[in-house]
N, CA, C and O atoms as CSV, one atom per row, in Angstrom:
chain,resi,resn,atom,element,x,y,z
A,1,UNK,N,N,0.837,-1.180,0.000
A,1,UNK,CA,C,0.000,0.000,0.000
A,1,UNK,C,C,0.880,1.240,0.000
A,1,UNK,O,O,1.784,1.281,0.834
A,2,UNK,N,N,0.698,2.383,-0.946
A,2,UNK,CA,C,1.146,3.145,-0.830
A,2,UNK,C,C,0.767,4.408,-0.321
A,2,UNK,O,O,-0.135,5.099,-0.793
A,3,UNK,N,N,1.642,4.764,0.881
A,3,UNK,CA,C,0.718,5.870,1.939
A,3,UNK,C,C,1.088,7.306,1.091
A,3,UNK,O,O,1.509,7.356,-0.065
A,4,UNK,N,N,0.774,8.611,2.117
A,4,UNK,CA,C,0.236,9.678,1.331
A,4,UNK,C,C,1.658,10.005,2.015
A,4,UNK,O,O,2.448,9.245,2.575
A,5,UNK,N,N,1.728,11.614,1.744
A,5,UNK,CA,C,3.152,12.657,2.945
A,5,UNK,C,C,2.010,12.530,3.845
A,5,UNK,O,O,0.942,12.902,3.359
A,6,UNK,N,N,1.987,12.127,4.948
A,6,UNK,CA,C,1.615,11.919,5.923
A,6,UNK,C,C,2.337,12.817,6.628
A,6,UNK,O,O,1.763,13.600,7.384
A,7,UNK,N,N,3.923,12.821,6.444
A,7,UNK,CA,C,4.602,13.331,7.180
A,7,UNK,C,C,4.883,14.968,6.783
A,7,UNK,O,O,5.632,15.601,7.528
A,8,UNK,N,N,4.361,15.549,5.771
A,8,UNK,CA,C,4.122,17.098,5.124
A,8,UNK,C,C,3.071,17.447,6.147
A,8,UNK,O,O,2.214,16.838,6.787
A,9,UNK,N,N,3.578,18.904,6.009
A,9,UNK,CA,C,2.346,19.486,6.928
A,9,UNK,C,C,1.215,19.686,5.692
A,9,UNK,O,O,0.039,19.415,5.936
A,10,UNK,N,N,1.491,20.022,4.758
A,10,UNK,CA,C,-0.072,20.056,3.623
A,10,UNK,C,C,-0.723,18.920,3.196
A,10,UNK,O,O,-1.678,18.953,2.421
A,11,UNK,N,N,-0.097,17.586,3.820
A,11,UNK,CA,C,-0.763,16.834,3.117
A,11,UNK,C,C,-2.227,16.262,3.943
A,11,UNK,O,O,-2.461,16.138,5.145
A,12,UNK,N,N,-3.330,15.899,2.340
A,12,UNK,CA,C,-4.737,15.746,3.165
A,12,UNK,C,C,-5.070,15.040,3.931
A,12,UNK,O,O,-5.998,15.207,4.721
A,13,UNK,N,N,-4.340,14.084,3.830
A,13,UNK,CA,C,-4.952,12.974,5.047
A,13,UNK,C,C,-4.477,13.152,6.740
A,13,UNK,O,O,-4.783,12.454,7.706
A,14,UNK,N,N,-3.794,14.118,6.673
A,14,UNK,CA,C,-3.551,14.637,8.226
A,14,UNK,C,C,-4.864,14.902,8.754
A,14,UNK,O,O,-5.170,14.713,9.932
A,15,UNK,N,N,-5.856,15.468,7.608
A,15,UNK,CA,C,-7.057,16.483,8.611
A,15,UNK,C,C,-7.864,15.022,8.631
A,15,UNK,O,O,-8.354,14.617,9.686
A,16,UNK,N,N,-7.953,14.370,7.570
A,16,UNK,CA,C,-8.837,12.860,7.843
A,16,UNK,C,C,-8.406,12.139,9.474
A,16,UNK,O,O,-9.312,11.728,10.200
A,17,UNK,N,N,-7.001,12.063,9.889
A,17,UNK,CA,C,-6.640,11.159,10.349
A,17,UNK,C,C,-6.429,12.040,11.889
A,17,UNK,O,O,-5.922,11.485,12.864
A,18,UNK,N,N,-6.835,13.269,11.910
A,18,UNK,CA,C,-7.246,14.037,13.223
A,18,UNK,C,C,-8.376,13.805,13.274
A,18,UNK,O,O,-8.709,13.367,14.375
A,19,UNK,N,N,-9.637,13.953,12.135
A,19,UNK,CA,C,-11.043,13.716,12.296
A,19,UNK,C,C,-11.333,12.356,12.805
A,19,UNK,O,O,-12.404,12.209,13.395
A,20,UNK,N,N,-10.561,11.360,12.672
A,20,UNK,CA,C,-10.917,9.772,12.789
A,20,UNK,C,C,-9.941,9.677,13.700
A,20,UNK,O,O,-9.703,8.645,13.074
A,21,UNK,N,N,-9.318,9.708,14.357
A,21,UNK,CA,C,-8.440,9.249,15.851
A,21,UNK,C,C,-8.501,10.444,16.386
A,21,UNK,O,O,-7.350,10.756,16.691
A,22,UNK,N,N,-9.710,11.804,16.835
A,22,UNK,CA,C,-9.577,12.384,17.882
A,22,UNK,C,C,-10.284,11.476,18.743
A,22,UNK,O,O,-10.766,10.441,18.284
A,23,UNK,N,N,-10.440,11.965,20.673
A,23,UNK,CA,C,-11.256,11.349,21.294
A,23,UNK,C,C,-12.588,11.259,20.810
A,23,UNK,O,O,-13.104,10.142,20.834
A,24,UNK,N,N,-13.106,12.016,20.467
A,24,UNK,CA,C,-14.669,12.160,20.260
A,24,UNK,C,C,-14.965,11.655,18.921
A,24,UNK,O,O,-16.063,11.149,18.686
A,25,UNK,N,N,-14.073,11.757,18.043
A,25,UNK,CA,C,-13.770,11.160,16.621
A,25,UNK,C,C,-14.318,9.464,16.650
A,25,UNK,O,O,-15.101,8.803,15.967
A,26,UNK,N,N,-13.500,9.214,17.749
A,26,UNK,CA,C,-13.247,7.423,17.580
A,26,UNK,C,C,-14.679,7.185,18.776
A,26,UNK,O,O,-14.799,5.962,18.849
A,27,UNK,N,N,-15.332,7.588,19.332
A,27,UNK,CA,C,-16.236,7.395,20.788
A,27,UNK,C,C,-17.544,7.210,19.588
A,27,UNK,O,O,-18.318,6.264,19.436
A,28,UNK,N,N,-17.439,8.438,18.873
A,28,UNK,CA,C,-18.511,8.361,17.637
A,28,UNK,C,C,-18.656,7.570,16.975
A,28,UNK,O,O,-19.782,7.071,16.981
A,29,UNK,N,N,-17.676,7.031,16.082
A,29,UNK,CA,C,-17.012,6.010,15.161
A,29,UNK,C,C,-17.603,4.392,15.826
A,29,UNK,O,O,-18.296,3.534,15.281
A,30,UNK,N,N,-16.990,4.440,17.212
A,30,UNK,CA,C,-17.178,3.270,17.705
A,30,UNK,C,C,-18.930,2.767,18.074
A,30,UNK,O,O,-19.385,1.626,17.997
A,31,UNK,N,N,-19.643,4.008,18.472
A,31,UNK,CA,C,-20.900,3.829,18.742
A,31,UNK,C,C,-21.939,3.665,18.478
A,31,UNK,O,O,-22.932,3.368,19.143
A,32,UNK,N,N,-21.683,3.952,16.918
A,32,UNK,CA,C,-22.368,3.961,15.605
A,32,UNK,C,C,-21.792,2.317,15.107
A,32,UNK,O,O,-22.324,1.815,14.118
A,33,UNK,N,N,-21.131,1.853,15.557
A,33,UNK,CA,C,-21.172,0.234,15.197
A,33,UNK,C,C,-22.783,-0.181,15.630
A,33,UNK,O,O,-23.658,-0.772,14.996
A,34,UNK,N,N,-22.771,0.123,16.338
A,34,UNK,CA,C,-24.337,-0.344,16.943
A,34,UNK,C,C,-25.406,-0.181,16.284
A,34,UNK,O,O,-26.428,-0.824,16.524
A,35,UNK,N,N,-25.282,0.935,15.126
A,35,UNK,CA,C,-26.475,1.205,14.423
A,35,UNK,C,C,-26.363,2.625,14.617
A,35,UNK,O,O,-25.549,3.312,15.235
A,36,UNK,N,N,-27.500,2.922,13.857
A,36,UNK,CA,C,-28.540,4.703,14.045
A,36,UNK,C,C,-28.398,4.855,14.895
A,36,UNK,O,O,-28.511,3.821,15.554
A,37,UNK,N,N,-28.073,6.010,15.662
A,37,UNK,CA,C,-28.490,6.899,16.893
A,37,UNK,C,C,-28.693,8.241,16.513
A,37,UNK,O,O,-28.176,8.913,15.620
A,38,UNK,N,N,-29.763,8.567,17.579
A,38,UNK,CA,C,-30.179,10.062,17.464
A,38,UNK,C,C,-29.430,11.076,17.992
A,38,UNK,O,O,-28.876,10.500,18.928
A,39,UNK,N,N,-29.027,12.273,18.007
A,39,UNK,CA,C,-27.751,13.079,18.328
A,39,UNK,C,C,-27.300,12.828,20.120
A,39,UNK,O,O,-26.199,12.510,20.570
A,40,UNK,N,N,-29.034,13.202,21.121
A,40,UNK,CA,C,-28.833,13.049,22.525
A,40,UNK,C,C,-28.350,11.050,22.820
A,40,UNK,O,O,-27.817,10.796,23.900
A,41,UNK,N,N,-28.518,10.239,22.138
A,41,UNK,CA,C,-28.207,9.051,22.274
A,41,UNK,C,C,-26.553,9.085,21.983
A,41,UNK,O,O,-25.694,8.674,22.763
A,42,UNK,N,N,-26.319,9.704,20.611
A,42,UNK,CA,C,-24.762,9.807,20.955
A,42,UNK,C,C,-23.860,10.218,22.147
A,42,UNK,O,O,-22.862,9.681,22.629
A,43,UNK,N,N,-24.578,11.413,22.484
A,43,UNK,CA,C,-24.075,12.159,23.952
A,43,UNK,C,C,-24.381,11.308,24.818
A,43,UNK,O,O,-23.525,11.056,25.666
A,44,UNK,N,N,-25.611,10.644,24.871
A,44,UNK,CA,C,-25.438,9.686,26.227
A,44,UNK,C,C,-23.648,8.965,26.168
A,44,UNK,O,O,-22.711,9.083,26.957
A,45,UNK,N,N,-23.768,8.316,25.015
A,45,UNK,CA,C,-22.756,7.479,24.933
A,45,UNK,C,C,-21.501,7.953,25.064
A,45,UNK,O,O,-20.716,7.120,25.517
A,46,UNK,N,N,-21.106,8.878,24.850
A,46,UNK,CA,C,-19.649,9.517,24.761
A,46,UNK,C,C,-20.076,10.981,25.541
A,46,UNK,O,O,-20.513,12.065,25.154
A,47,UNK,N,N,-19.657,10.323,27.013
A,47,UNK,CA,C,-20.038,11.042,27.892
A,47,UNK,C,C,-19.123,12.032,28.276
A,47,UNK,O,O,-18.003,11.563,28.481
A,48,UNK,N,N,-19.234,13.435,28.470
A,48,UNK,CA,C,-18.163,14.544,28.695
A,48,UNK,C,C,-18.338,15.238,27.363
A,48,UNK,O,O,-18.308,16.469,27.388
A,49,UNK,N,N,-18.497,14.696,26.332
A,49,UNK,CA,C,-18.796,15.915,25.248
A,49,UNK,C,C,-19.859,16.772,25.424
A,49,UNK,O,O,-20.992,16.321,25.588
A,50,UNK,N,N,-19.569,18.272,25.405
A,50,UNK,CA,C,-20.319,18.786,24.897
A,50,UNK,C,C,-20.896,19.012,23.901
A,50,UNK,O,O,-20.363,18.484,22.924
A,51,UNK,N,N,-21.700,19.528,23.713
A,51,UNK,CA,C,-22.989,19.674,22.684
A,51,UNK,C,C,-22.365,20.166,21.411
A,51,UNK,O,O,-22.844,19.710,20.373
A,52,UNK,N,N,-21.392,21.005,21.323
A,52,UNK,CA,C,-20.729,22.073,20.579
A,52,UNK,C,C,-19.598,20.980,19.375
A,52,UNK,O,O,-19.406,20.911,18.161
A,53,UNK,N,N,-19.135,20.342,20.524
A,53,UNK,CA,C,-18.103,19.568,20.402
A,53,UNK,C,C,-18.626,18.159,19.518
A,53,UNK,O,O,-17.971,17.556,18.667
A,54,UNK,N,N,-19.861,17.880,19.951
A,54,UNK,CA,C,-20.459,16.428,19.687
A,54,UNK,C,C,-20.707,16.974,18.026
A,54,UNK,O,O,-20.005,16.623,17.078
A,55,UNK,N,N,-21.833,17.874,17.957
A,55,UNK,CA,C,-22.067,18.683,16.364
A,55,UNK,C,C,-20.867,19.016,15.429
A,55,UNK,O,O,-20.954,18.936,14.204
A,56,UNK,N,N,-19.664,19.420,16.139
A,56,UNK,CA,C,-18.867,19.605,15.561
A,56,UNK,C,C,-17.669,18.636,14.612
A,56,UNK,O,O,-17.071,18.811,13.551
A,57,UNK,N,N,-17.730,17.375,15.823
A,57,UNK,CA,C,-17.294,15.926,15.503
A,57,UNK,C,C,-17.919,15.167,14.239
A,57,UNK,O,O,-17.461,14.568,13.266
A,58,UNK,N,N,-19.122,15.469,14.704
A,58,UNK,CA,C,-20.448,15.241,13.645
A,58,UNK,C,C,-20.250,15.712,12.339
A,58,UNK,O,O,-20.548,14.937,11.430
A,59,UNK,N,N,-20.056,16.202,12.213
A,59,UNK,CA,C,-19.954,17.554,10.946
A,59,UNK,C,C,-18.687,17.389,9.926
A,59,UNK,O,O,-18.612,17.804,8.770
A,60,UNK,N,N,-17.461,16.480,10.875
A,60,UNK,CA,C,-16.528,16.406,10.222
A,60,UNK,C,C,-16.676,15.382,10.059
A,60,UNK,O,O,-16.315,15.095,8.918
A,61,UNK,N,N,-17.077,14.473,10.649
A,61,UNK,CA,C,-16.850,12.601,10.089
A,61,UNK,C,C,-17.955,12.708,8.852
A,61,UNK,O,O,-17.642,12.144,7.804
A,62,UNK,N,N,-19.200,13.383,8.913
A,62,UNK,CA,C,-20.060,14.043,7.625
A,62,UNK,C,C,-19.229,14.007,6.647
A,62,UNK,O,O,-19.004,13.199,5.747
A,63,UNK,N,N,-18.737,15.162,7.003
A,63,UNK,CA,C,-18.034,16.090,5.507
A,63,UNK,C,C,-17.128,14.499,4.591
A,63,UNK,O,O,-17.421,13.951,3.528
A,64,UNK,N,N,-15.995,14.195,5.601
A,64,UNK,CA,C,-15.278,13.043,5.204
A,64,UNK,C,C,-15.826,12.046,4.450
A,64,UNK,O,O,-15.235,11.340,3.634
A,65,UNK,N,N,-16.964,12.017,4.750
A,65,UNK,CA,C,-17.625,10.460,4.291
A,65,UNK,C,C,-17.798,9.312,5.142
A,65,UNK,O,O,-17.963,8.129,4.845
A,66,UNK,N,N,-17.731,9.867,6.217
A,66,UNK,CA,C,-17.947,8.232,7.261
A,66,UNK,C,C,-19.407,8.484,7.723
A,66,UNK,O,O,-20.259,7.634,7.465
A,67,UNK,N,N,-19.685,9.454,8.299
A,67,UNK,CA,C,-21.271,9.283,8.774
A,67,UNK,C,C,-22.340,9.890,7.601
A,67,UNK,O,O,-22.111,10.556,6.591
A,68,UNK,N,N,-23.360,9.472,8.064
A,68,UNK,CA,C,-24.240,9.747,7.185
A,68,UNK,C,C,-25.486,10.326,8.167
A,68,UNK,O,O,-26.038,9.517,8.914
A,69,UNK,N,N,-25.979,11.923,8.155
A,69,UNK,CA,C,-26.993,12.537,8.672
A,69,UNK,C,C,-28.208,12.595,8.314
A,69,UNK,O,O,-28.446,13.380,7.396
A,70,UNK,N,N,-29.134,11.964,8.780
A,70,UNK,CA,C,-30.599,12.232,8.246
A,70,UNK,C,C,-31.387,13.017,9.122
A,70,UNK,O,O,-31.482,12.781,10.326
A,71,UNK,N,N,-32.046,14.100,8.437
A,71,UNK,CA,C,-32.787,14.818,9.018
A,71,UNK,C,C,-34.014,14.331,8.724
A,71,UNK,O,O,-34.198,13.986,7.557
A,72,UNK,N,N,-35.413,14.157,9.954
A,72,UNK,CA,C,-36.621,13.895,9.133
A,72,UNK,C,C,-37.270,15.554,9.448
A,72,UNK,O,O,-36.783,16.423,10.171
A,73,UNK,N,N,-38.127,15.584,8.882
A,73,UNK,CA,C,-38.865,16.747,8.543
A,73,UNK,C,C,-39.950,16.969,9.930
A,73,UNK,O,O,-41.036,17.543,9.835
A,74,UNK,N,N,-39.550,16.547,10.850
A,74,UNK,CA,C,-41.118,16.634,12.011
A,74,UNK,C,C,-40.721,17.836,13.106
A,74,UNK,O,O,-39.570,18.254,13.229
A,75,UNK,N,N,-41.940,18.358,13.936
A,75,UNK,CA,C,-41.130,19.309,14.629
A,75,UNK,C,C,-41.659,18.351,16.083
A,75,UNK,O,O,-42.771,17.835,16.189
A,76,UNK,N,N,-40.665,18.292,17.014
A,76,UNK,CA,C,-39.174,18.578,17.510
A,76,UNK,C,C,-38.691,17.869,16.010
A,76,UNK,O,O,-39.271,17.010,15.346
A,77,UNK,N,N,-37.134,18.726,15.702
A,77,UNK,CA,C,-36.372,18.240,14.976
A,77,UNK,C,C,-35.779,16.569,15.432
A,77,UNK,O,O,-35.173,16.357,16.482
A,78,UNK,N,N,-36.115,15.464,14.370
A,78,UNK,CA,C,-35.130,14.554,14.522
A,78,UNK,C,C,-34.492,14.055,13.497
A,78,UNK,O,O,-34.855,13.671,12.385
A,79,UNK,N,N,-32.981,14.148,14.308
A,79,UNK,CA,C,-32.075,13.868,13.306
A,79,UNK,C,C,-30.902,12.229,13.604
A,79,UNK,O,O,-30.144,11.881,14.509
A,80,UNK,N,N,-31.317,11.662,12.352
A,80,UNK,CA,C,-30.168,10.167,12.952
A,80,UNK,C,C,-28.866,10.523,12.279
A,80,UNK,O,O,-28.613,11.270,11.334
A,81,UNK,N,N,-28.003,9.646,13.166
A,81,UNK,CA,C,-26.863,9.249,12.579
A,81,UNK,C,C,-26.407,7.941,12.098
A,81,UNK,O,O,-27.107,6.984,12.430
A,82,UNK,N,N,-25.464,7.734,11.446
A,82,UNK,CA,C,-24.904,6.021,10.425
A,82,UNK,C,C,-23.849,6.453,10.031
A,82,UNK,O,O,-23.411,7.401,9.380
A,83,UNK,N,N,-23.351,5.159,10.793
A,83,UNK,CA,C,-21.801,5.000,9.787
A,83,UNK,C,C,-22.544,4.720,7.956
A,83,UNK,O,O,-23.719,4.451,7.706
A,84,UNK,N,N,-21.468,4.890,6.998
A,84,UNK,CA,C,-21.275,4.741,5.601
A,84,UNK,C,C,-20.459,3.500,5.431
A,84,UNK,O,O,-19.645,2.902,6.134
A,85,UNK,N,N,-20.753,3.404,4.751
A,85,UNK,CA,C,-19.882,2.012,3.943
A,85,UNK,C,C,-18.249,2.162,4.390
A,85,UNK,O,O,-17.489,1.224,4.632
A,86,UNK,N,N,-17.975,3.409,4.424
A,86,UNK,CA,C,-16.307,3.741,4.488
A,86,UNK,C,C,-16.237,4.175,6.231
A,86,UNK,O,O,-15.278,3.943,6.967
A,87,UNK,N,N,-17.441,4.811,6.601
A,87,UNK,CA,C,-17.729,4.660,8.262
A,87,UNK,C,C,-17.110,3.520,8.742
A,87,UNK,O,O,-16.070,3.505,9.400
A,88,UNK,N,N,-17.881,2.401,8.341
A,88,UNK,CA,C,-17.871,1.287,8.840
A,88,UNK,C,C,-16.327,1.048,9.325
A,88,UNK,O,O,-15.729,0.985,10.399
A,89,UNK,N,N,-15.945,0.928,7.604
A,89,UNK,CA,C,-14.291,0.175,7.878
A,89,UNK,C,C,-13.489,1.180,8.449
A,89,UNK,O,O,-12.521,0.533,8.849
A,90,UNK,N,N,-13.334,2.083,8.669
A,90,UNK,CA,C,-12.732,3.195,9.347
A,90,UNK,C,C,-13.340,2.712,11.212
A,90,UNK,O,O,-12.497,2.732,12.109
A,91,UNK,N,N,-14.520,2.402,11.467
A,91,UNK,CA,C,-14.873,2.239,12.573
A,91,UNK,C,C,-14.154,0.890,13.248
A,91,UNK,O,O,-13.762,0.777,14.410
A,92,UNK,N,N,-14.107,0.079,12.370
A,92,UNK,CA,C,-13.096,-1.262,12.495
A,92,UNK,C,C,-12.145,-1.158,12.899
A,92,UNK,O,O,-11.934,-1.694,13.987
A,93,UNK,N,N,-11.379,-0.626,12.422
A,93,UNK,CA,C,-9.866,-0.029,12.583
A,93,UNK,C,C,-9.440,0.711,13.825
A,93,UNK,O,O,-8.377,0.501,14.410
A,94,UNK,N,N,-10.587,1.823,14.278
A,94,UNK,CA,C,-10.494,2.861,15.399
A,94,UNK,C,C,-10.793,1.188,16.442
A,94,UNK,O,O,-10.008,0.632,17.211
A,95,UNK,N,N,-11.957,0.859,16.121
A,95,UNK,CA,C,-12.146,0.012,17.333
A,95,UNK,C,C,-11.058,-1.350,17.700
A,95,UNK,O,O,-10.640,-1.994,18.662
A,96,UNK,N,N,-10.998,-1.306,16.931
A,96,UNK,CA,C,-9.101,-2.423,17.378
A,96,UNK,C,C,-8.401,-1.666,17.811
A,96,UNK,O,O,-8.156,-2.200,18.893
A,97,UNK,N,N,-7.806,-0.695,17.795
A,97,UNK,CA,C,-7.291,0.408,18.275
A,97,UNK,C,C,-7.679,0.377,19.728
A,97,UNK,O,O,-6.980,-0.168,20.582
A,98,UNK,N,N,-8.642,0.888,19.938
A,98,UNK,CA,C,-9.502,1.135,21.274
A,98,UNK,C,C,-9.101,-0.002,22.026
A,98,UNK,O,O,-8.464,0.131,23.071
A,99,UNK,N,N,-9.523,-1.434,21.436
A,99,UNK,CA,C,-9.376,-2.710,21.892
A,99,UNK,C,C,-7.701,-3.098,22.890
A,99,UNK,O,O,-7.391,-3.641,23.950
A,100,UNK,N,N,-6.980,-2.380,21.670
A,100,UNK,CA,C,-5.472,-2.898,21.772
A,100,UNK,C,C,-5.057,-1.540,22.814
A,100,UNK,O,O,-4.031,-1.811,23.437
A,101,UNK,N,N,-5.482,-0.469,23.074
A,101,UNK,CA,C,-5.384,0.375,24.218
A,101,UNK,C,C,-6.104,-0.076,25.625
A,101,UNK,O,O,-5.795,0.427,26.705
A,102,UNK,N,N,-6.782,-0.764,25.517
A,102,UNK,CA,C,-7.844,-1.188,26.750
A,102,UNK,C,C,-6.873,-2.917,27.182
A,102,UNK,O,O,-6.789,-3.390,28.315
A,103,UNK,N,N,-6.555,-3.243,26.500
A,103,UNK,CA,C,-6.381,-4.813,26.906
A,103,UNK,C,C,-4.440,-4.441,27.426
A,103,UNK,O,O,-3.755,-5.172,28.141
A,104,UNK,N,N,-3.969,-3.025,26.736
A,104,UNK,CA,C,-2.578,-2.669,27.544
A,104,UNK,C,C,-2.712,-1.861,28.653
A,104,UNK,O,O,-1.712,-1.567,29.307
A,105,UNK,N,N,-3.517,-1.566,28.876
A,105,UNK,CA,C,-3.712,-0.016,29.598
A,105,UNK,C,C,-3.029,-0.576,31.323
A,105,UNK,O,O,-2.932,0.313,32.169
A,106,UNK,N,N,-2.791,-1.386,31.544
A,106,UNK,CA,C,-1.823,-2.079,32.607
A,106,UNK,C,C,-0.861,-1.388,32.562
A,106,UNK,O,O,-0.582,-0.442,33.299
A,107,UNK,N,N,-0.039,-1.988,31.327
A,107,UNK,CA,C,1.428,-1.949,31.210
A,107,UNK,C,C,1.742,-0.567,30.613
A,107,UNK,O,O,2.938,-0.309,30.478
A,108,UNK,N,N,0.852,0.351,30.241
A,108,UNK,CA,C,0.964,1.958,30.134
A,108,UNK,C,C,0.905,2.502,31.509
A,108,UNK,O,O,1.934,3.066,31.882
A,109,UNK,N,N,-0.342,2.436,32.554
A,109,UNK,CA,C,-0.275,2.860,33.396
A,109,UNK,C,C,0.918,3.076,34.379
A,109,UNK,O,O,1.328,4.043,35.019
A,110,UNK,N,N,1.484,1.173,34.166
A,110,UNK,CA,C,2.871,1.191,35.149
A,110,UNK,C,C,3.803,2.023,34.852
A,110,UNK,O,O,4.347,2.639,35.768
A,111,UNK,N,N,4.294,2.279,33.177
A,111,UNK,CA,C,5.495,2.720,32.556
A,111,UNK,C,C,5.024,4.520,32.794
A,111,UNK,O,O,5.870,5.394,32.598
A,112,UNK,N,N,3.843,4.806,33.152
A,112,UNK,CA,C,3.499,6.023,33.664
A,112,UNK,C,C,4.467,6.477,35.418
A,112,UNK,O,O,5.332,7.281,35.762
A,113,UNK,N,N,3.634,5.379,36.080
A,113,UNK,CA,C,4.235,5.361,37.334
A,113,UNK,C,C,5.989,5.768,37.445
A,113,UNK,O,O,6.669,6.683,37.909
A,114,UNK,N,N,6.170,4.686,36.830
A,114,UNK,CA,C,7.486,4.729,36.929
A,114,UNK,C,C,8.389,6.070,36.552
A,114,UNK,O,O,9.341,6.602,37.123
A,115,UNK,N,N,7.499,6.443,35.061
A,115,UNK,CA,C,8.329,7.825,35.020
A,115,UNK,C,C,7.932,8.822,35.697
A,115,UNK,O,O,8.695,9.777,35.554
A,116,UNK,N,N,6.760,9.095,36.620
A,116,UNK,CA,C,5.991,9.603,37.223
A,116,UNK,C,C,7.214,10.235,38.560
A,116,UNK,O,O,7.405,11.390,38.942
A,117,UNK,N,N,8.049,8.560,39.128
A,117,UNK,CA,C,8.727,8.359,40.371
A,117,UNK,C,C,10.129,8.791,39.856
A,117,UNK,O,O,10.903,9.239,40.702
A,118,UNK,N,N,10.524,8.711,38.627
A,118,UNK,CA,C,11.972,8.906,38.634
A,118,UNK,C,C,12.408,10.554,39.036
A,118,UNK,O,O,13.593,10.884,39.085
């Protein structure tokens, strides 16, 4: 596979690869494995975001091509969210990630300690 300048500051996939491995990036990513959710169901789930922050997350995994926003037409406004076809496999990826941070988070914590004590 041939990767992009990753390592250029102009190159595009930097802003993809801040949008898809920020915290709120990947909390989204991951929660939407589950299916549709409605915006306050996301916030349940990825708890500590604000509102500002959650829309804003929203907006960029949008733009990218991973989620997909539906507005229905009723008043109160409701609006769902969905991973995309490219959501998906992007959500795969974050969530092994997640996986392989959670099943070390031991042996980070200690190597914390330790430099914590020196």
């Amino acid at each position: 596979m041939r990767r992009g300048e990753l390592h250029t500051a102009d190159c595009p996939s930097r802003e993809v690869f801040k949008h898809v491995t920020s915290l709120w990036g990947v909390l989204c990513l991951i929660a939407l494995r589950d299916g549709t959710l409605r915006f306050s169901e996301l916030r349940r789930k990825a708890t500590g975001v604000s509102e500002r922050m959650l829309a804003l997350t929203l907006q960029r995994l949008e733009q990218d091509g991973f989620v997909r926003r539906t507005a229905h037409p009723v008043i109160p406004p409701h609006v769902e969210y969905a991973l995309t076809p490219l959501g998906r496999q992007a959500s795969g990826h974050v969530a092994t990630l997640a996986d392989w941070v959670e099943a070390n988070l031991g042996q980070v914590m200690e190597a914390r300690r330790k430099t914590s004590s020196s």
